[in-house]
N, C-alpha and C positions, 0 to 999 in steps of 0.2 A: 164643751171644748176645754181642755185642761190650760194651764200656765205655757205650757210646754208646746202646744199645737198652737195657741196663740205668737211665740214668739217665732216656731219656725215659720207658719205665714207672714209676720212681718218682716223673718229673713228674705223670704222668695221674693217680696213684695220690695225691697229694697236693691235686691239682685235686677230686678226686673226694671225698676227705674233707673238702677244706676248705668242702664246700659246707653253705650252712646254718648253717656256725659264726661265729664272731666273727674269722674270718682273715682278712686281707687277700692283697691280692697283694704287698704289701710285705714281710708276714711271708714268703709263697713265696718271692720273690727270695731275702732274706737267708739262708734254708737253700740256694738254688744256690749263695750267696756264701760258704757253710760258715761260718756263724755257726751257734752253737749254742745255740737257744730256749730263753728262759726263760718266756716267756709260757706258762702252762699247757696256755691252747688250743692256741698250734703246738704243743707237745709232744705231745697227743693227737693232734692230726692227723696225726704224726708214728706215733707207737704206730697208727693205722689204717694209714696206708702199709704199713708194717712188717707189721702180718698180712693186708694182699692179698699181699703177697709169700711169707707163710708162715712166714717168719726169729723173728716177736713171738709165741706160743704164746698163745691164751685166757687162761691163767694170768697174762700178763704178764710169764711169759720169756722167754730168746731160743733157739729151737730151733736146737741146732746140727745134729740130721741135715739137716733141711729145708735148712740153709745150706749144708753139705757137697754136698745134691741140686743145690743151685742154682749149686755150685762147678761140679758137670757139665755142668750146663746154659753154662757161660759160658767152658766149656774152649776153644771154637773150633780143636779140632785140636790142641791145645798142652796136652802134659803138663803144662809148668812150671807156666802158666795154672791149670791144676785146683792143683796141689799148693801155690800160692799162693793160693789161693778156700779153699781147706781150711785154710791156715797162718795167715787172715785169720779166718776163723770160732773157729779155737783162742784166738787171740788175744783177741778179743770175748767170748768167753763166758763171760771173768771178769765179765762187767754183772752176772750172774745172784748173784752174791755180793756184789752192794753191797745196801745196805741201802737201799729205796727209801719214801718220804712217803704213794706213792698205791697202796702193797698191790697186788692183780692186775689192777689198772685195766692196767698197761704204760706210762705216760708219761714217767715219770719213766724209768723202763729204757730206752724206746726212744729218749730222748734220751741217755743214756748209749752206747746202741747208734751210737747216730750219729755222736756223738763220737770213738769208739774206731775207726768205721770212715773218717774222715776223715781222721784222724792216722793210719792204719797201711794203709790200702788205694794212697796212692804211694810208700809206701817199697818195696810189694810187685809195683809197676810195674802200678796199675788206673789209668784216669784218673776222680776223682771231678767233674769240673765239667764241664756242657756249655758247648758254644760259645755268645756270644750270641744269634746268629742263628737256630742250632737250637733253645732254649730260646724266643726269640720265636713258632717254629713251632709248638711245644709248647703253651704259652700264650695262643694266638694273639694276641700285643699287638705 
């Protein structure tokens, strides 16, 4: 799975939670724009993404095999690819030791999750942002 097919999943997968809640689309944008919500509701929007994905555990942690699995999945032929999908998951899975407000809900974590994975997924050469035009695709707007 490339950079690209990972974010438009976690577009849909955002689309899909945010519905029925008090999200807007303006809240979506602002997480392509890797802003990091405070609004409670993106956060939980945010904590559902995260376990269609499998990465946010029931509990409201952050599963590192799952994210390790999902390292395999986005290896595309490329050892380094995996062994940085795995060095990004090590990295993150200090969330699980912060002390979080909303207990096993996950939002608060998965806002942390998302954080840690924004600041450390281009140093490790992931692309986190889609293009506009493909995120309008996405959105359809």
């Amino acid at each position: 799975m490339t950079d690209e097919e990972v974010m438009v999943r976690m577009a849909k997968y955002l689309m899909i939670c945010a519905k029925g809640k008090s999200v807007g689309m303006a809240d979506l944008l602002k997480l392509q724009q890797l802003e990091v919500p405070t609004n409670p509701e993106v956060k939980c929007v945010l904590a559902c993404a995260y376990k269609h994905f499998g990465t946010l555990k029931d509990d409201g942690k952050f599963d590192i095999e799952t994210s390790y699995k999902f390292a395999e999945e986005c290896k595309e032929g490329d050892e380094k690819r995996l062994e940085n999908g795995k060095k990004l998951a090590d990295i993150c899975i200090k969330v699980n030791d912060e002390k979080v407000s909303d207990g096993d809900k996950g939002c608060e974590r998965a806002t942390l999750m998302y954080k840690c994975m924004i600041n450390n997924a281009p140093k490790l050469g992931f692309k986190v942002q889609l293009e506009p035009e493909k995120l309008g695709e996405v959105l359809k707007i």
